[in-house]
N, CA, C and O of each residue as an XYZ file, in Angstrom:
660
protein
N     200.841    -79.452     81.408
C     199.486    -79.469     81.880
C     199.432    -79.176     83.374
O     198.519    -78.567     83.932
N     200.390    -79.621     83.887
C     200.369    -79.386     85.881
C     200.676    -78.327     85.811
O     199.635    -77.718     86.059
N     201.543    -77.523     85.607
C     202.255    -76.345     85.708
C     200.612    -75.065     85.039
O     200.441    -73.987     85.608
N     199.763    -75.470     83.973
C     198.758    -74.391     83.805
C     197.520    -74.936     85.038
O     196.582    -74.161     85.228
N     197.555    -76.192     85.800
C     196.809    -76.262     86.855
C     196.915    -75.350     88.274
O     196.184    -74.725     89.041
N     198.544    -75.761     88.059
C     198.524    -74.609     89.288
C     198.310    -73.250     88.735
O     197.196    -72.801     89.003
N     198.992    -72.561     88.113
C     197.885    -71.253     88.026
C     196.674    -71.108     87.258
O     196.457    -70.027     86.710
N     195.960    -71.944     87.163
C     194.446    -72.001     86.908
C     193.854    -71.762     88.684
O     192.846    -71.189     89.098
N     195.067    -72.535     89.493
C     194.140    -72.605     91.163
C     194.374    -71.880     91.982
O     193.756    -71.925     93.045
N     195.820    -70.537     91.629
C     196.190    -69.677     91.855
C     195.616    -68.687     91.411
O     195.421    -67.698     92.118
N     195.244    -68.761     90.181
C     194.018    -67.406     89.762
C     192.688    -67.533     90.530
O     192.267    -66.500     91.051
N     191.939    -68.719     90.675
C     190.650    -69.335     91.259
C     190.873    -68.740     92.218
O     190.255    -67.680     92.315
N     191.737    -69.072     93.250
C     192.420    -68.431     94.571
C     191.949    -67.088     94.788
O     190.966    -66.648     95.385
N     192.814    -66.590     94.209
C     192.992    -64.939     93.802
C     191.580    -64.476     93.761
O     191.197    -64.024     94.840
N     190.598    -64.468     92.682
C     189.662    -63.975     92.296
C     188.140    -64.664     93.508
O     187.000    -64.202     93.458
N     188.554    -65.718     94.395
C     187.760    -65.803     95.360
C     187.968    -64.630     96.779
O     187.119    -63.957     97.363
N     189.377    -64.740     96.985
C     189.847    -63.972     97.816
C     189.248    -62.348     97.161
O     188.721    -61.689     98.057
N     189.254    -61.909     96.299
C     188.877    -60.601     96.157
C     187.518    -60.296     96.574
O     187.148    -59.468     97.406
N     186.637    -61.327     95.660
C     184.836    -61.826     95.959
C     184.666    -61.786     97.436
O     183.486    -61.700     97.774
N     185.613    -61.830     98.496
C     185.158    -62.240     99.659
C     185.687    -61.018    100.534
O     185.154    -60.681    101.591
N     186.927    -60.322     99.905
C     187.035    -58.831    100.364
C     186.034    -58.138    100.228
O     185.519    -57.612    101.215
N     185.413    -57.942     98.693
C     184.178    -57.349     98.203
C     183.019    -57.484     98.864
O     182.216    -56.568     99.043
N     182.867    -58.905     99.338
C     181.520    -58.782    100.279
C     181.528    -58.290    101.695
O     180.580    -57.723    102.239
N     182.804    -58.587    102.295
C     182.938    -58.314    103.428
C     183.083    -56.403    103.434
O     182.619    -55.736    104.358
N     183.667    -55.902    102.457
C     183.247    -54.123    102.207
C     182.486    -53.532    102.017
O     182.547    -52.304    102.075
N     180.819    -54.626    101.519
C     179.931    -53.964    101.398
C     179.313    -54.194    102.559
O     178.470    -53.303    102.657
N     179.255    -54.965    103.591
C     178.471    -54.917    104.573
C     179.086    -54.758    105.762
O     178.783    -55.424    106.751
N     180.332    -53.528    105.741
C     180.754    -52.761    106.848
C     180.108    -51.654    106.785
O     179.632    -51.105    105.792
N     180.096    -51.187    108.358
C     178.969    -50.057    108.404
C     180.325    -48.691    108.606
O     181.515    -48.819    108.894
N     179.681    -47.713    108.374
C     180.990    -46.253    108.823
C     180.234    -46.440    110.366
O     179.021    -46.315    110.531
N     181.407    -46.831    111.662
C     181.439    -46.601    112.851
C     180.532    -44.916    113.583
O     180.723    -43.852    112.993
N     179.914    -44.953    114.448
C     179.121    -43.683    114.701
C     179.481    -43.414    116.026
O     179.174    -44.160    116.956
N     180.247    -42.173    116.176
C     180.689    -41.746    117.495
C     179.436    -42.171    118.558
O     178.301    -41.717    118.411
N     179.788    -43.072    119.607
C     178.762    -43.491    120.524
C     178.373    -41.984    121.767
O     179.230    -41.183    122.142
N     177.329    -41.967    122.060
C     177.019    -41.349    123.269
C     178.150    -41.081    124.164
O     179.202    -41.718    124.215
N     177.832    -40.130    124.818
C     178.827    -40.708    126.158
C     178.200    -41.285    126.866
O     176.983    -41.209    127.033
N     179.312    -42.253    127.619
C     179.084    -43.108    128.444
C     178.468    -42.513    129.702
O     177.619    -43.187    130.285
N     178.875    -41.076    130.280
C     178.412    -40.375    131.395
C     178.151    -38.765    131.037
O     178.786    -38.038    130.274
N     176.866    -38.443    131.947
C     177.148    -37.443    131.523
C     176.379    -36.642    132.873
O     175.667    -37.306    133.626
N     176.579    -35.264    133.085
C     176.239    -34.689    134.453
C     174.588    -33.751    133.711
O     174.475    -33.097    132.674
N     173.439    -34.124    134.914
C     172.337    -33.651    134.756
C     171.936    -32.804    135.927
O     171.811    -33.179    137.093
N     171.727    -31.432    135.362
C     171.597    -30.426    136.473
C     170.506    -29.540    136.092
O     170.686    -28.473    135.507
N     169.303    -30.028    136.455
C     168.073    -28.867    136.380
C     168.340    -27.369    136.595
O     168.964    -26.838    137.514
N     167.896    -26.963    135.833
C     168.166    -24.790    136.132
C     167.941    -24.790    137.433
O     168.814    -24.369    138.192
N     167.013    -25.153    137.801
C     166.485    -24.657    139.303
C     167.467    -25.203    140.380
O     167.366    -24.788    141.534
N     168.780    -26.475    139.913
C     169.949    -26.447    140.636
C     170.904    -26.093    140.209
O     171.893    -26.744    140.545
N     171.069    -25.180    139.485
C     172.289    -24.929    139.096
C     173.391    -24.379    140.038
O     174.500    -24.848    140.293
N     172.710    -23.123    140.534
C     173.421    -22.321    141.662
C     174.338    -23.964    142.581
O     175.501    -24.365    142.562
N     173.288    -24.385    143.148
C     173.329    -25.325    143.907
C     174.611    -26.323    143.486
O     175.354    -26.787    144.351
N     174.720    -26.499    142.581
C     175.940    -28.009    141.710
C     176.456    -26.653    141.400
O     175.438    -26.197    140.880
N     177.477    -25.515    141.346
C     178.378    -24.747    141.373
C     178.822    -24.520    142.767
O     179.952    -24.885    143.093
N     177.978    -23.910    143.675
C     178.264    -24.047    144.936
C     178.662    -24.876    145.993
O     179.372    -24.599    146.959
N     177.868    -26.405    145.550
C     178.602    -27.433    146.168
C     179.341    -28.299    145.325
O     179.851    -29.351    145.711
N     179.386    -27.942    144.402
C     180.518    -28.730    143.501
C     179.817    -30.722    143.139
O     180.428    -31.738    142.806
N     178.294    -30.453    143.435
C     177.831    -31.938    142.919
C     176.528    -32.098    141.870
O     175.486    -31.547    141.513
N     177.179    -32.993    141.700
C     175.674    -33.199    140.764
C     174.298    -33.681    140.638
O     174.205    -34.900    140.488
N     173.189    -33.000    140.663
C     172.147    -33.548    141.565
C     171.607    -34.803    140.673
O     170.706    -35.477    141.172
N     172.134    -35.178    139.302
C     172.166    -36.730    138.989
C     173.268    -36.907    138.020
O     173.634    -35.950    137.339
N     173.908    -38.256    137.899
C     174.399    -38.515    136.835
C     174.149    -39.776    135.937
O     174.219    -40.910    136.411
N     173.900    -39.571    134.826
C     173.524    -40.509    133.812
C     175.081    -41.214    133.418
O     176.042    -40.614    132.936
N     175.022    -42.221    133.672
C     176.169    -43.383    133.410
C     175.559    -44.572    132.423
O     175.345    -45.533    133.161
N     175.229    -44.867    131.204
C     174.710    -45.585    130.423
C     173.461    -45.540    130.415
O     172.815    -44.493    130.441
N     173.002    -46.649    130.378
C     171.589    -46.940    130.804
C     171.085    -46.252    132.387
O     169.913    -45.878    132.349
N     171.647    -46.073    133.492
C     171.601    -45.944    134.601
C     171.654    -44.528    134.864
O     172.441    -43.779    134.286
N     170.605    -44.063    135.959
C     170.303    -42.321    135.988
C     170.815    -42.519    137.657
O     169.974    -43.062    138.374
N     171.719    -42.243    138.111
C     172.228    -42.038    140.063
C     172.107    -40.402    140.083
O     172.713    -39.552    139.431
N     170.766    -40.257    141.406
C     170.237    -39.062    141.823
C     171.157    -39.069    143.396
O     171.254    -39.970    144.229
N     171.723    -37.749    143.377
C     172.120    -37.805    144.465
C     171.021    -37.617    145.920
O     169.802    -37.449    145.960
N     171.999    -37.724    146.978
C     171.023    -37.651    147.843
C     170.127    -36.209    147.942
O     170.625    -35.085    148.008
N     168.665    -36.534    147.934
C     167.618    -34.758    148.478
C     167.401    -34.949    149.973
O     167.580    -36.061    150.471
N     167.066    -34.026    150.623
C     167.066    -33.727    151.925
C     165.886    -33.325    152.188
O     165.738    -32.180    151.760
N     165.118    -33.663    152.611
C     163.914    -32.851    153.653
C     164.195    -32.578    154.914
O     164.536    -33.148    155.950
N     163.860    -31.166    154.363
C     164.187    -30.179    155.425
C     163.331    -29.294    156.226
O     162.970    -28.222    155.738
N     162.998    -29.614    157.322
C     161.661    -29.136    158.283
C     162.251    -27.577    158.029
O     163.438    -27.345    158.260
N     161.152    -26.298    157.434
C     161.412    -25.054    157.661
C     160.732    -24.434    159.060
O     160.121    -25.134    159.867
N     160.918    -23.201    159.179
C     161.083    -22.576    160.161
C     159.118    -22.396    160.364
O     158.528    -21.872    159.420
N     158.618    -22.675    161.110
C     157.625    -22.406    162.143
C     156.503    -23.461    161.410
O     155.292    -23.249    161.473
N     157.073    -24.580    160.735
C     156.146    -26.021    160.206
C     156.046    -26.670    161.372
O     156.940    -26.528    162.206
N     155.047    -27.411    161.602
C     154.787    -28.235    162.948
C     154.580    -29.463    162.711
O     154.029    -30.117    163.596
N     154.965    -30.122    161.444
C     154.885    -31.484    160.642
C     155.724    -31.534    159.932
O     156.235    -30.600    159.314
N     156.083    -33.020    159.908
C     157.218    -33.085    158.783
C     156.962    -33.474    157.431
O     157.822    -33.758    156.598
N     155.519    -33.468    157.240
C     154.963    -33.599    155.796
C     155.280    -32.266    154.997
O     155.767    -32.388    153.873
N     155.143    -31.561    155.282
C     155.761    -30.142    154.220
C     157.101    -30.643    153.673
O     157.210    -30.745    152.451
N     158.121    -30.961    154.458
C     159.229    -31.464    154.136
C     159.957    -32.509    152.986
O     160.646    -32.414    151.971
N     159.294    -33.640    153.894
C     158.837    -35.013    152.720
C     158.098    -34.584    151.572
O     158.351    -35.228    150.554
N     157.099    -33.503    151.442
C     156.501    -33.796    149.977
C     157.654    -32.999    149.565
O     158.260    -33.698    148.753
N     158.281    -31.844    149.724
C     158.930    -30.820    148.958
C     160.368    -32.010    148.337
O     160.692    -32.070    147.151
N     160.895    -32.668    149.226
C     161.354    -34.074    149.243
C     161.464    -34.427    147.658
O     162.376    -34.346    146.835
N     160.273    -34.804    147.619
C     159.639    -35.960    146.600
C     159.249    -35.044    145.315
O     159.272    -35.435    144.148
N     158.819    -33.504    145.846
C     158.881    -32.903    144.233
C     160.319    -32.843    144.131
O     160.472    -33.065    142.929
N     161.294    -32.711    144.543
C     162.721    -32.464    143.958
C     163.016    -33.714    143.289
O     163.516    -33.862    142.174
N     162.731    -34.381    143.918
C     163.478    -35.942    143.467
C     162.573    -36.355    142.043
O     163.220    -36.833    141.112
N     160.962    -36.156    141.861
C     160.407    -35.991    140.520
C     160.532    -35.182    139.661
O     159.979    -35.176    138.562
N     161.733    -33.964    140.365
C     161.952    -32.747    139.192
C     163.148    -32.775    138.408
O     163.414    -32.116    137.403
N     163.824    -33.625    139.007
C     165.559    -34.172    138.767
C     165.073    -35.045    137.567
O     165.410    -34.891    136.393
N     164.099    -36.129    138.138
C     163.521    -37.378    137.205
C     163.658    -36.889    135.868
O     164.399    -37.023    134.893
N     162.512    -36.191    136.270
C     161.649    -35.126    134.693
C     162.571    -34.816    134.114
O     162.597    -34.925    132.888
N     163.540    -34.368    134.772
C     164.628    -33.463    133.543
C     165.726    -34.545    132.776
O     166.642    -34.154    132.053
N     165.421    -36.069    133.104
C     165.918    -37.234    132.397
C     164.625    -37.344    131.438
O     164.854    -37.037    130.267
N     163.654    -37.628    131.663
C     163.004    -38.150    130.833
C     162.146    -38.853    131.615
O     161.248    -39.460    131.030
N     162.216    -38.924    132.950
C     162.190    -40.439    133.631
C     161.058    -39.919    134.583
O     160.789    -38.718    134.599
N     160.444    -40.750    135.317
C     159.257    -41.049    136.770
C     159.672    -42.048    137.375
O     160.610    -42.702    136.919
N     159.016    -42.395    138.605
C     158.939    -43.088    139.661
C     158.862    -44.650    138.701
O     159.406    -45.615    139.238
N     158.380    -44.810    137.698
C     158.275    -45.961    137.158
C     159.771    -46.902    136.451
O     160.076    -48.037    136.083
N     160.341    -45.570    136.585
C     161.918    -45.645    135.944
C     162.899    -46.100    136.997
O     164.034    -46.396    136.624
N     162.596    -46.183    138.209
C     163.169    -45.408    139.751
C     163.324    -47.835    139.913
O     162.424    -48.595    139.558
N     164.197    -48.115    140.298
C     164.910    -49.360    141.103
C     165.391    -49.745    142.002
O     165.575    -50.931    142.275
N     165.804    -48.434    142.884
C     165.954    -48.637    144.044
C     166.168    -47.257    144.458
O     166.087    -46.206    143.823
N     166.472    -47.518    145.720
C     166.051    -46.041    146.583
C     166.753    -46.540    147.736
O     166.951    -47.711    148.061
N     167.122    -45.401    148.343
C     168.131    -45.442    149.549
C     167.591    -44.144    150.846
O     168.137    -43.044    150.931
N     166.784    -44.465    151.476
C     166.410    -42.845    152.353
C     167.157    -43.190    153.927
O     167.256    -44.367    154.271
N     167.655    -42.094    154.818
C     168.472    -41.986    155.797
C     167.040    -41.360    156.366
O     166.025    -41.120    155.712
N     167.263    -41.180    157.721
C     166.378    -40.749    158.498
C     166.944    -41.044    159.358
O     167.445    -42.151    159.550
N     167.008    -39.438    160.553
C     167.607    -39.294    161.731
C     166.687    -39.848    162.616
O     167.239    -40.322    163.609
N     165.420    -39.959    162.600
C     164.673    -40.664    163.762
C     163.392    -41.534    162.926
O     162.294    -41.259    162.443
N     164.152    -42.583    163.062
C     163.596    -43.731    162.081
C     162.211    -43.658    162.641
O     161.490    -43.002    161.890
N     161.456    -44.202    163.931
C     160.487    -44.452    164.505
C     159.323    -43.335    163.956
O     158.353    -43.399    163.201
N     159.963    -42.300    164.750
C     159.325    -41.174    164.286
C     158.756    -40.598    162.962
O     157.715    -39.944    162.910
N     159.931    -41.056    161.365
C     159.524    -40.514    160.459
C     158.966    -41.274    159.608
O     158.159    -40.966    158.731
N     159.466    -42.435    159.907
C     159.297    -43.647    158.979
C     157.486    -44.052    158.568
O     157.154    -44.735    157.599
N     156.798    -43.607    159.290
C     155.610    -43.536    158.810
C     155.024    -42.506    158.286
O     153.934    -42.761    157.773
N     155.504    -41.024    158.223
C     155.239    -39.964    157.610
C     155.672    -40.768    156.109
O     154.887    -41.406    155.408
N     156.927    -40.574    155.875
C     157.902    -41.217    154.896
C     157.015    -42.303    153.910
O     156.735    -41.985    152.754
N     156.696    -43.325    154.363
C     155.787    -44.237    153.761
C     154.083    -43.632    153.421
O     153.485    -43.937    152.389
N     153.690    -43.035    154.149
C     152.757    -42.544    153.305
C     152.749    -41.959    152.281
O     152.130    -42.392    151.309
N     153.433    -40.840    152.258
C     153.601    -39.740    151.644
C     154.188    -40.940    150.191
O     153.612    -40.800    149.112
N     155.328    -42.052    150.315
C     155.511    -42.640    149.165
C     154.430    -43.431    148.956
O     154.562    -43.893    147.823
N     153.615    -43.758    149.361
C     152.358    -44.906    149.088
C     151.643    -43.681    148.348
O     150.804    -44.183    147.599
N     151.626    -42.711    148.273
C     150.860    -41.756    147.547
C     151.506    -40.991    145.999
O     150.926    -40.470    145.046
N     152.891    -41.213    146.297
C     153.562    -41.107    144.363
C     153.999    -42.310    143.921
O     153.951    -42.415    142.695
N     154.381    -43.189    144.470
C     155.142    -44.164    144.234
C     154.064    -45.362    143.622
O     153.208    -45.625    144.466
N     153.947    -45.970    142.634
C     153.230    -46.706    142.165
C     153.506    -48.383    142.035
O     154.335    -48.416    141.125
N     153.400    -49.000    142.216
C     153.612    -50.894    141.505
C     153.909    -50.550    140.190
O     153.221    -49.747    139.560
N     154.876    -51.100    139.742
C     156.010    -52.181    140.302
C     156.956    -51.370    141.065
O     157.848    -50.688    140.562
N     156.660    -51.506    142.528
C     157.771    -50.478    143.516
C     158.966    -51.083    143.084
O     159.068    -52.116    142.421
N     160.162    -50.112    143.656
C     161.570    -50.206    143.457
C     161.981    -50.769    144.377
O     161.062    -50.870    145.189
N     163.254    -51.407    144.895
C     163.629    -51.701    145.812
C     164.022    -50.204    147.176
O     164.564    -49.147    146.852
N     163.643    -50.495    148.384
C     163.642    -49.819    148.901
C     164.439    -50.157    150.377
O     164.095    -50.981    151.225
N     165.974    -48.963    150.401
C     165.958    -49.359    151.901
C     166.046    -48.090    152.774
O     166.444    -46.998    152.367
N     165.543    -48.423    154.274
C     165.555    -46.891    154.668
C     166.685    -47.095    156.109
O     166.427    -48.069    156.817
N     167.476    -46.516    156.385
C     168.642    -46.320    157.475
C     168.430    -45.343    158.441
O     168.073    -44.253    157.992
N     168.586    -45.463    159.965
C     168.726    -44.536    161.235
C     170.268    -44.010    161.026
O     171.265    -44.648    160.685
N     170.161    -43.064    161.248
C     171.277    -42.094    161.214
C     171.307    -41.112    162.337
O     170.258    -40.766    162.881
N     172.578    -40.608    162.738
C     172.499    -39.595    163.302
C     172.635    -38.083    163.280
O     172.662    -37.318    164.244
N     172.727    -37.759    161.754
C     173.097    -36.539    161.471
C     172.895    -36.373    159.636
O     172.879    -37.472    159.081
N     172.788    -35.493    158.949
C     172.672    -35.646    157.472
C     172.635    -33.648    157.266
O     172.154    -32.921    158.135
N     173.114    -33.236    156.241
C     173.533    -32.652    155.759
C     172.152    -31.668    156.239
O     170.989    -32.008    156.460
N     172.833    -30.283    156.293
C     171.622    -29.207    156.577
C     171.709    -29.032    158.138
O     171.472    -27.840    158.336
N     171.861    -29.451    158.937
C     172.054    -29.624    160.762
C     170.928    -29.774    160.787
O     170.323    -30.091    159.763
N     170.285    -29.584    162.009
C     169.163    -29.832    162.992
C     167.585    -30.447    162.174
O     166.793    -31.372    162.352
N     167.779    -29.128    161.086
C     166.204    -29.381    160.581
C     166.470    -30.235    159.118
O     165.461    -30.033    158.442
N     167.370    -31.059    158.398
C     167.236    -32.190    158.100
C     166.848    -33.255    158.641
O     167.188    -33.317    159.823
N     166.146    -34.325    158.187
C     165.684    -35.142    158.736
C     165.391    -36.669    158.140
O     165.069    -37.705    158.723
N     165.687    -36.316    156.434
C     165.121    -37.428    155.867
C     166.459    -36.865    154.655
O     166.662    -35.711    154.277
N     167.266    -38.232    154.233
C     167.772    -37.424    153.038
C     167.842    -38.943    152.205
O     168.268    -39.999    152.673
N     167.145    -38.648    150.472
C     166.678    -40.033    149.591
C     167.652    -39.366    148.340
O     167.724    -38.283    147.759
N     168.502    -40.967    148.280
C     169.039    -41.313    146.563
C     168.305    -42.158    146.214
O     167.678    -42.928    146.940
N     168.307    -42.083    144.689
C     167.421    -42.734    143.831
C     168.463    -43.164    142.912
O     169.551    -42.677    142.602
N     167.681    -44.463    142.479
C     168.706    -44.845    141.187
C     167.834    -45.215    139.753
O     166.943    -45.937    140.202
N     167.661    -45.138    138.632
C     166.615    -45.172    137.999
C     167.828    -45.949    136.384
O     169.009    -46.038    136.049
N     166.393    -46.324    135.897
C     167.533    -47.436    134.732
C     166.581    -46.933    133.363
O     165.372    -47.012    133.146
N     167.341    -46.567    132.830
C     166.320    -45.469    131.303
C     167.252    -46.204    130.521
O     168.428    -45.848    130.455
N     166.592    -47.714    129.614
C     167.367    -48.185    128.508
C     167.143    -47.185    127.280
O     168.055    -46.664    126.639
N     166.005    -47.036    127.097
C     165.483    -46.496    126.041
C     165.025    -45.285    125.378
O     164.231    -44.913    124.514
N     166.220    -44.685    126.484
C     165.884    -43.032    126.460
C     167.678    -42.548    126.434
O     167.996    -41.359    126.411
């Protein structure tokens, strides 16, 4: 009688252990190659530009969109630096666009400016006029020099957080 108990509890055994393989096989999923983790975003209208300088005017790293730095750049016979700053701010909304993304997407912001005093209120208007609530964090730095020579003057990274895109 002991000897058909134990394999009565050795079969029981057995045939639970299978029941519990079986369930655990039906509710595995087939694994789905994930996204990449990074990937380089280059509007047509920069392309030339990210071949020539070898960067990327954003890169998408997960959730997270990093715009490199844009430059406003005073052109030749402008007598304000608002031409500059807005042309500025369409690049930096044209980079956006080509994520998916706006100023609403945007978390922080980083702008350089060679003559803080001087621009820093052009600069703030011109963002009090795209930039909407809930603003991003914002910091702006005196510098003495930024890419382009003389007639740079303002140069803004953006960082923007797209979970759901």
């Amino acid at each position: 009688m002991r000897h058909g108990s134990v394999k009565t509890g050795f079969r029981l055994g057995l045939v639970m252990a299978a029941m519990t393989l079986s369930a655990c096989a039906a509710t595995m999923t087939t694994k789905v190659a994930p996204e990449p983790l990074r990937a380089t975003l280059v509007p047509d209208r920069l392309a030339g530009t990210y071949e020539a300088l070898q960067y990327a005017p954003a890169t998408r790293a997960g959730d997270m969109l990093y715009l490199s730095g844009v430059v406003a750049t005073v052109a030749e016979g402008e007598t304000t630096i608002q031409p500059a700053i807005n042309r500025m701010f369409d690049e930096i909304e044209m980079i956006l666009a080509e994520a998916g993304a706006d100023w609403s997407d945007v978390v922080d912001v980083t702008s350089y400016t060679t003559d803080l005093d001087a621009q820093l209120g052009a600069l703030w208007a011109i963002k009090s006029e795209r930039v909407s609530a809930p603003y991003p964090s914002w910091t702006v730095i005196g510098t003495n020099g930024l890419y382009g020579g003389d007639a740079a003057i303002i140069e803004t990274k953006v960082t923007a957080y797209l979970p759901d895109r």
